[in-house]
N, C-alpha and C positions, 0 to 999 in steps of 0.2 A: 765820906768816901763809901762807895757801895762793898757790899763782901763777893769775894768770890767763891764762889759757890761750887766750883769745880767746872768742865766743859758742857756746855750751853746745849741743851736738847733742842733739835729744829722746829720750827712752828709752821704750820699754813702748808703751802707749795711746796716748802725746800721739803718738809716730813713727808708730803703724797709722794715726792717724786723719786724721792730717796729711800722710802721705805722705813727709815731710822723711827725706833721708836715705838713699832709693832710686832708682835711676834711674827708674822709674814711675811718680814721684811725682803726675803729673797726673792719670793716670789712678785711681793709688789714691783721690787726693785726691778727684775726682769722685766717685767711688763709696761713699766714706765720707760724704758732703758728700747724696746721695741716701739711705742708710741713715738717715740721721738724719734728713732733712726727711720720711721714711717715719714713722719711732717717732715726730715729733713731730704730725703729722698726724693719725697713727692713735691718740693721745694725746688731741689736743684733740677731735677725731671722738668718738671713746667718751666724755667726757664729756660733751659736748653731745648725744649718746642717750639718756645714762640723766637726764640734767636734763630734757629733753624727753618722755621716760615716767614722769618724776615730776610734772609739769606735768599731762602727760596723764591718769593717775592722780587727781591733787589735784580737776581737773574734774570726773571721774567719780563721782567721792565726794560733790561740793556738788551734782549734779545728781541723782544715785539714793539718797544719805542711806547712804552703805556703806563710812564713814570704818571702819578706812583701808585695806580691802581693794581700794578703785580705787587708790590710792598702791603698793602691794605688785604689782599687778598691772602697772601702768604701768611700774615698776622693773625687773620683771623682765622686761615687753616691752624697754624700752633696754637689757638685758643681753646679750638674743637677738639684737638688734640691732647692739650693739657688736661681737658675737663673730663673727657671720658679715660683716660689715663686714672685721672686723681679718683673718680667714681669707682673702677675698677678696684684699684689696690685698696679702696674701703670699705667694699661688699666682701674682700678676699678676706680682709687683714678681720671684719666683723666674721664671715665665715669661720675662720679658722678657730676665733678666741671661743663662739659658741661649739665647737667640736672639744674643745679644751675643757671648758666649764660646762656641756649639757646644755637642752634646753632652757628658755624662763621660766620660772617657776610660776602655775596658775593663782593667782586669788582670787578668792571669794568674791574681794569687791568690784576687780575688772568684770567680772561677770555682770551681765544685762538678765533682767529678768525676764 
């Protein structure tokens, strides 16, 4: 039988995401706890684009008789939409964390001679 050792410290993913384990922990933990309310945002957002230009689409085909090139067209409005949406909120969300944390720091070796 194995010994118990006491409660189990996280390894891999579960310790990045949670923080447990580092002195930093609050801070990681926020920051992981942000990443994810990001992907999950930017998640439900693009699907509610491309539902909303198939909607939009579906209209245009009962009102002009041009099934299903309003749907196709619609779909791919929510596409364009999604994409610069999701580009957005990642230029914002990388904006912001480098106002947080400063600049990159230069090395030596990025340096070209």
């Amino acid at each position: 039988m194995a010994e118990d050792n006491g409660p189990r410290k996280p390894r891999g993913l579960l310790r990045r995401m949670t923080g447990l384990g580092s002195e930093d922990g609050a801070e990681e933990r926020s920051r992981s706890l942000s990443q994810m309310n990001l992907a999950f945002s930017l998640g439900v957002a693009s699907l509610l684009a491309l539902y909303l230009g198939y909607l939009f689409g579906r209209w245009v085909d009962r009102m002009l008789g041009t099934a299903p090139f309003g749907m196709f067209g619609g779909v791919l409005l929510g596409v364009g939409a999604s994409f610069k949406m999701i580009i957005t909120d990642i230029l914002e969300a990388n904006r912001s964390s480098q106002k947080k944390e400063g600049p990159p720091e230069d090395h030596p070796e990025d340096r070209k001679p």
